[in-house]
N, C-alpha and C positions, 0 to 999 in steps of 0.2 A: 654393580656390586651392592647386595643389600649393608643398613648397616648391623653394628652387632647389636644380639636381642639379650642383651642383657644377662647371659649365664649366669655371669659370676659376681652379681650384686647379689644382696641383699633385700630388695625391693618383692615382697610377699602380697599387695594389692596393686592390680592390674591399675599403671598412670600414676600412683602415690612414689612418688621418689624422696628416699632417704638420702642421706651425706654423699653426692656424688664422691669419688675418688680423686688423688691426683692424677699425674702421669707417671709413666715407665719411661727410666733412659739407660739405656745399654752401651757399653763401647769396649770393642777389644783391638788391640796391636798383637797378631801373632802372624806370623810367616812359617809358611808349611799349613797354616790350620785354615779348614774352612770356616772363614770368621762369619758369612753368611748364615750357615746352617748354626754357629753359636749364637747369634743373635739371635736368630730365630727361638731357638730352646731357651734362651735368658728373656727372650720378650713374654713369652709363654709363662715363664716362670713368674713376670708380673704384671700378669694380663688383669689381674683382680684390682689396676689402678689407671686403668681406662679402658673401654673396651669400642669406642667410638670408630677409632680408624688406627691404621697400624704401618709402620715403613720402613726400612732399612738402608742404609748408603753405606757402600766399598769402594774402597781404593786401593789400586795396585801400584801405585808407585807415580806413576804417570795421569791417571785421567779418574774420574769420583762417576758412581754410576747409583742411583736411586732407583727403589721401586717403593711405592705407596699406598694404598688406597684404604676408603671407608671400611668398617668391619675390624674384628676378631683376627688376631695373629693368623689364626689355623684355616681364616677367610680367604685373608691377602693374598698369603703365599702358597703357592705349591712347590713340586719338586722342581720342576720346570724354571720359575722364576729364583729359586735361592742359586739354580746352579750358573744362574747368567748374572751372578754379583759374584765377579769374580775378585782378587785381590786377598789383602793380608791385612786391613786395617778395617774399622766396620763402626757406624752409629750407630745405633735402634730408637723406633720409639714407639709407645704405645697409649694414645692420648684419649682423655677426657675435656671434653674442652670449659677453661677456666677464663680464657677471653678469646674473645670472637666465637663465628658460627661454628656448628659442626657442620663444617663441607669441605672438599677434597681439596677445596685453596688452599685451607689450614691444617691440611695435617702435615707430619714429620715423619723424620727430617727436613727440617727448609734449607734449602739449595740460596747461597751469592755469592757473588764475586768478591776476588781481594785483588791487591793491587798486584799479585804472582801468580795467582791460582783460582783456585775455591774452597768456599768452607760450607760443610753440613753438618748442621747443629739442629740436638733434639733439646728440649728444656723442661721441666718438671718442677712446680712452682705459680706462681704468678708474681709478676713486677706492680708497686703500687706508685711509679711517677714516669710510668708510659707517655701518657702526654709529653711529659717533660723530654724524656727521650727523643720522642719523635719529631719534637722542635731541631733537637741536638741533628741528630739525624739530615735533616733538613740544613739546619746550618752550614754541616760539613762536606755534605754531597746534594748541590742544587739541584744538579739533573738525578737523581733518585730513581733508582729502578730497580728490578728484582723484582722478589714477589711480592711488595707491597703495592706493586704498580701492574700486578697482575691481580689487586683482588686478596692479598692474604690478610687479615684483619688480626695477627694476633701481637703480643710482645715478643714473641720467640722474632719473628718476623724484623720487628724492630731491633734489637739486642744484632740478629744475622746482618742489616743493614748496616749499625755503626762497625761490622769489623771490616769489612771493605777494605781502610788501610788506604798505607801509599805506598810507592817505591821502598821510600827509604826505611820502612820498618815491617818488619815479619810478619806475621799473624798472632805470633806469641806477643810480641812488643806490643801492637794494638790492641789484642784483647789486653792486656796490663793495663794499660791507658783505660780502658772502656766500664770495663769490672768494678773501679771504681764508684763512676757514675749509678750503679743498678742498685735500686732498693727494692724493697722486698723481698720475697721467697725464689731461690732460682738453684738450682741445682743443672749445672749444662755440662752436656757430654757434644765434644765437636771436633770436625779433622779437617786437614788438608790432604795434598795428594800423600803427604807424606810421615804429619803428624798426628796423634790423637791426644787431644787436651781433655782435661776436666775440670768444672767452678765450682765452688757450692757459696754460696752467701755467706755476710760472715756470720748471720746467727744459728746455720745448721739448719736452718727451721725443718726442710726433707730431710730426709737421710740419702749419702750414699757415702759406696764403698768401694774399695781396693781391691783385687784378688788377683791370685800368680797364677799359671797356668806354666807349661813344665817350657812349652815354647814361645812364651809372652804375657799378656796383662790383662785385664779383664777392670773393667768400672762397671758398676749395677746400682739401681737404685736401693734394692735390699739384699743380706745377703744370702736367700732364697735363690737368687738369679746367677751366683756365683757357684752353690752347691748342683744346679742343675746342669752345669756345664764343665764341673771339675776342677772348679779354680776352688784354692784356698786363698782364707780371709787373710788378709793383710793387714789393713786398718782401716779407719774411716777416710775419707779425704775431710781434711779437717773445716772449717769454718772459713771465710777469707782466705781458703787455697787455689791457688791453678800449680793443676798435675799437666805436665808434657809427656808422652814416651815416643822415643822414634829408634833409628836402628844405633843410636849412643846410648839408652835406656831412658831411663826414670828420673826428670830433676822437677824439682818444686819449688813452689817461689810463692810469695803470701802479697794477695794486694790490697787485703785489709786487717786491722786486728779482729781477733776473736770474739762476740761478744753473743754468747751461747743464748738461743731461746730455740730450743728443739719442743715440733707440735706434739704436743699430749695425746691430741686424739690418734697420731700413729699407733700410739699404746692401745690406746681403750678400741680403733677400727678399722682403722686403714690398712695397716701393715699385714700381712699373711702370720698366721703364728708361730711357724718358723723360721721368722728372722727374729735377730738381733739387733736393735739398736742401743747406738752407745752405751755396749758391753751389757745390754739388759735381753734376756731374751723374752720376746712379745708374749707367747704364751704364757709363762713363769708369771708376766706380771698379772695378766686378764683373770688368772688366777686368782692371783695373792687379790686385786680386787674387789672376786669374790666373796673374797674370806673376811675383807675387813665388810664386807657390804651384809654379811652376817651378821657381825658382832654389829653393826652399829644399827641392823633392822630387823631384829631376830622376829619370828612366829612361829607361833604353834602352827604344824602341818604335816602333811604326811609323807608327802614326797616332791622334792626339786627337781623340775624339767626346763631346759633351756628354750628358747626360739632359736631354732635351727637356722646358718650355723652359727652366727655371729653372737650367740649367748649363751655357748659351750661349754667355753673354760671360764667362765663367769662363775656359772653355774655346776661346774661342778668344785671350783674352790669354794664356793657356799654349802654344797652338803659335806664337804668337809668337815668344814669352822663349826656348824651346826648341826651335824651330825644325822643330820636327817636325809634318809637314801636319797640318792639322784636315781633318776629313772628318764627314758626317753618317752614322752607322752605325744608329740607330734612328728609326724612323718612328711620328709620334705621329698617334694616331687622335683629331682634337679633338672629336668627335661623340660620342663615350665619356662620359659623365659617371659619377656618382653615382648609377648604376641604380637603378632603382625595384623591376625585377625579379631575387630571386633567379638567379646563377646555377646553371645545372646542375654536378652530381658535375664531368662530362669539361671544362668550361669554369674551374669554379673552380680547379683543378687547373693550368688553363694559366695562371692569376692576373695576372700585371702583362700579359700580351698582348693584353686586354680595352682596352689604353691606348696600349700598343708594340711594336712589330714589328720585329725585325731584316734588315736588308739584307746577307740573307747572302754574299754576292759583292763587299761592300765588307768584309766581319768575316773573312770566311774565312783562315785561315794567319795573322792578324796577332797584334800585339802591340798591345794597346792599353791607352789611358790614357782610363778614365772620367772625366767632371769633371758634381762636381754642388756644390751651395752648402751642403748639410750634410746631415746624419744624424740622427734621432730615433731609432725603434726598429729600425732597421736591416734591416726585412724586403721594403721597397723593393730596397737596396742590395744583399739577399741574392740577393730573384728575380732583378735585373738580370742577375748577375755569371752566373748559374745560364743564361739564357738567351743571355746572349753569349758561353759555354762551348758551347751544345746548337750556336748557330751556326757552329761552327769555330774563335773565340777561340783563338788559340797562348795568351795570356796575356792576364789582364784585370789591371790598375792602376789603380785607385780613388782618385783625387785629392777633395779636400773645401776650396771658397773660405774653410772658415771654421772656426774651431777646434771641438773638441767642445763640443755644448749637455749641462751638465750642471746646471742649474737651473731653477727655474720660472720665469713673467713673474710678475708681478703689477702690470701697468703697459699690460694689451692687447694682448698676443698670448697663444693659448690652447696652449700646447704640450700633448704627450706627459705624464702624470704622471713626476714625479721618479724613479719605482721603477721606470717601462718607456723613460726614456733611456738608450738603450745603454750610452754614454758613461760610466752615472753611476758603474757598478759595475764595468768593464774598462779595461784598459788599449786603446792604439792597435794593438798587435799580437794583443791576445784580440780587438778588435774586427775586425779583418783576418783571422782564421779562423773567426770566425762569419758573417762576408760571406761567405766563400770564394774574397776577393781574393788575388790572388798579393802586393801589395802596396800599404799603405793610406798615407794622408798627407795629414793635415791643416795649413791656412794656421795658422800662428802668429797670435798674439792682435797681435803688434808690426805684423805682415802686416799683417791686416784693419786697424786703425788708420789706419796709414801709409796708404793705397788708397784712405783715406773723405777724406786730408787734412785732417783734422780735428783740433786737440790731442785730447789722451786727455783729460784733464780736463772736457773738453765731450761726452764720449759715455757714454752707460751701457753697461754690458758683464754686467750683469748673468747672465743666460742662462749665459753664459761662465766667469764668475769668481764669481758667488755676492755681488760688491757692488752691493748699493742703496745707490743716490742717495737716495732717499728711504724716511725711517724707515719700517719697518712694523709694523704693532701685532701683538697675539700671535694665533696660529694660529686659534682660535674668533672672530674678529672679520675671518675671510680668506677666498676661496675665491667662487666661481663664482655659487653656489648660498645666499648667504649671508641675502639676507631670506625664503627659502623653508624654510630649515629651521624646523622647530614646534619654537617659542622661540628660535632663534635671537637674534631681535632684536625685540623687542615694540615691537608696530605693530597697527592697527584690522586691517591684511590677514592676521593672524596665522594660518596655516594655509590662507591663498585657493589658494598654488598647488600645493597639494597634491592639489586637485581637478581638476588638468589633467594629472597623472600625471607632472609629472615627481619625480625622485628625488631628496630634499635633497642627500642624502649627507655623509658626515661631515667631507670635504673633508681626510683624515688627514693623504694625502703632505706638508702643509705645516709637520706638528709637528716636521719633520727638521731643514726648512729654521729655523724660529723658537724650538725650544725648546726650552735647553741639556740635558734631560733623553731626549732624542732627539739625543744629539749627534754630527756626522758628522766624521771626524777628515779629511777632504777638505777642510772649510768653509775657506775662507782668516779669519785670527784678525782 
């Protein structure tokens, strides 16, 4: 099974990778519905937040049955295989991988044992004291097995580990217990043969959601994944919640307090634009973005064209605010992905046209004002500006929904390393002559904010400003690739994925961020 080529990024030069995605989690309890074939259309629905490998687990009552592999929803599955997950209870998952490899060890659902059954659990997020876990882990089940002893290198893996359980307490009781212990970003959708549970952390930081279905329940990561399947929204599951439903219904029970930091960049990228989070809906704000990213970077010019599609509704709340037409100036080739095949010398040469093509009889003589949602390493930004100059560009102006990313996630999204964001080491006008923009301008931090309507105190900005909401432990207990490295973190899988080729690596960039002896006089104190 190939894997997926990348459709539904955003990624416009062949090998330059933008903000990877998180993951997608799906889970439905209905009897009578083919909850196979709902997964499948809810996974679909948020295939735009991993597109690496994709899976599904059912249960009917009695016994949990998976299927999984590398690739695209529309890869994995055929009719064949949805129609042999049979049952009335359903996971999904559709991953980007934010720790460990992408190989078919890790992807989801991960399948373990509990002291009555089994549980398969997709997760969406990343945990930042994995190690620490996996000691726990360890602790509490000497002989340790599952898929971490088969090779699976991720937190989901560990998090499926501790709920194992004993006799004497359910799967609900022990997830209660376990939830506790997990920091970081986790949003988990999980069943037995007979229950479907849901977590979210307690600071929100993903989204997910509720929705009813006329014969059962529906959890989605956005709630895109709920309209595509016929469920109405219900509510969020809230922050430090686990949702049960089984054939008693729906009870909830809180295993932490609330203490709200939902990701900003859901707003400004991640998210599809029609969802809604917490009561904001995504488009309305990508908007309003661009409307305050007007007023606060106005130009003379003649016409606003977005970079396709991620700087859309950006840009068109900027000829709004400013009054100056929007127009479509580049044409996106969506058949383009993530080639398999090498380009040639003369092709690589032409680089981002592999993706976009300018409409040079709407470009020609004008002045124009690019709007995209941000900037990583800038060599997007570069071609663009390069190619709607070659087109006749009088002048190019480079607007940005969103202030410079100058730090890493460690919370599920995969950026750029520290060292190759533009941003981390220029100012706003050295970054505007290495674009080769006539003039650059980024939305203020107050901007984006203000646009999500959200208090500030409720969003992480991390990316942005360098604060975590939540603690992180020091450098060697961080990073992508953290139970692959030999020693890293001792475990029975101690050097398993090394044999799949992929690269520990030392995970350096993150000593800047965490360790006063790497210290960056930019860090806000």
């Amino acid at each position: 099974m190939s894997r997926g080529d990348g459709l539904l990024n955003h990624d416009l030069l062949p090998g330059e990778k933008g903000p990877q995605d998180a993951c997608g989690v799906f889970g439905v309890w209905a009897p009578g519905e083919e909850v196979a074939k709902l997964s499948y259309f809810g996974l679909y629905a948020l295939q735009h937040r991993g597109q690496e490998s994709a899976g599904i687990a059912t249960s009917d009552g009695s016994k949990i049955l998976i299927y999984k592999d590398m690739g695209l929803v529309s890869q994995v599955f055929n009719e064949n295989a949805l129609n042999s997950l049979s049952g009335h209870i359903a996971v999904g998952h559709c991953r980007y991988s934010t720790t460990g490899a992408s190989t078919w060890q890790n992807a989801q659902p991960t399948l373990g044992s509990t002291a009555s059954g089994t549980v398969a659990l997709g997760h969406n997020g990343n945990l930042t004291n994995t190690a620490e876990l996996m000691q726990l882990a360890h602790d509490r089940y000497p002989a340790l097995d599952g898929e971490l002893s088969r090779g699976n290198t991720t937190d989901t893996a560990v998090i499926t580990a501790l709920l194992t359980g004993d006799l004497d307490h359910t799967l609900e009781a022990t997830a209660l217990d376990v939830l506790p212990h997990l920091r970081g970003a986790f949003c988990l959708v999980f069943m037995d043969e007979h229950t479907l549970y849901a977590a979210r952390d307690p600071q929100g930081v993903r989204p997910l959601v509720l929705g009813r279905l006329e014969r059962g329940w529906v959890v989605a990561s956005e709630t895109a994944a709920l309209d595509i399947v016929g469920a109405s929204f219900v509510r969020e599951v809230e922050p430090g919640e686990l949702i049960a439903i089984d054939e008693n219904g729906l009870r909830s029970q809180r295993f932490a307090e609330e203490r709200r930091a939902g990701c900003v960049f859901e707003y400004v990228y991640l998210a599809r634009p029609d969802t809604t989070i917490a009561g904001r809906g995504v488009h309305e704000a990508r908007v309003e973005m661009g409307r305050r990213l007007a007023r606060e970077h106005a130009v003379e010019a003649d016409l606003v064209i977005p970079t396709p599609e991620s700087g859309t509704p950006a840009a068109i709340g900027y000829a709004q605010a400013s009054g100056i037409p929007f127009g479509q100036g580049l044409v996106k080739n969506s058949y383009v992905g993530r080639t398999f095949i090498q380009p040639s010398q003369t092709i690589r040469q032409r680089g981002i046209k592999l993706k976009l093509n300018p409409l040079k009889e709407v470009i020609k003589g004008k002045r124009l004002i690019v709007v995209d949602d941000s900037i990583v390493r800038g060599n997007t930004q570069r071609a663009l500006v390069s190619m709607l100059r070659e087109a006749g560009a009088a002048e190019v102006h480079v607007r940005i929904s969103s202030p410079p990313i100058t730090w890493p996630c460690f919370y599920g999204i995969d950026f750029a390393t520290r060292a190759e964001l533009i941003a981390t080491g220029l100012g706003v006008d050295e970054v505007r002559q290495s674009i080769g923009a006539d003039s650059l301008g980024y939305l203020s931090e107050d901007g984006m904010i203000a646009a999500t309507e959200q208090p500030r105190e409720r969003l992480c900005t991390a990316c942005f400003t360098g604060i975590y909401p939540i603690d992180l432990p020091d450098a060697h207990h961080l990073g992508k690739n953290l139970l692959e490295r030999p020693g890293g973190v001792e475990s029975p899988a101690e050097g398993v994925a090394a044999a799949d080729g992929c690269d520990p690596g030392p995970d350096a960039e993150y000593e800047s961020v965490l360790n006063p002896a790497f210290g960056d006089p930019g860090r806000p104190e």
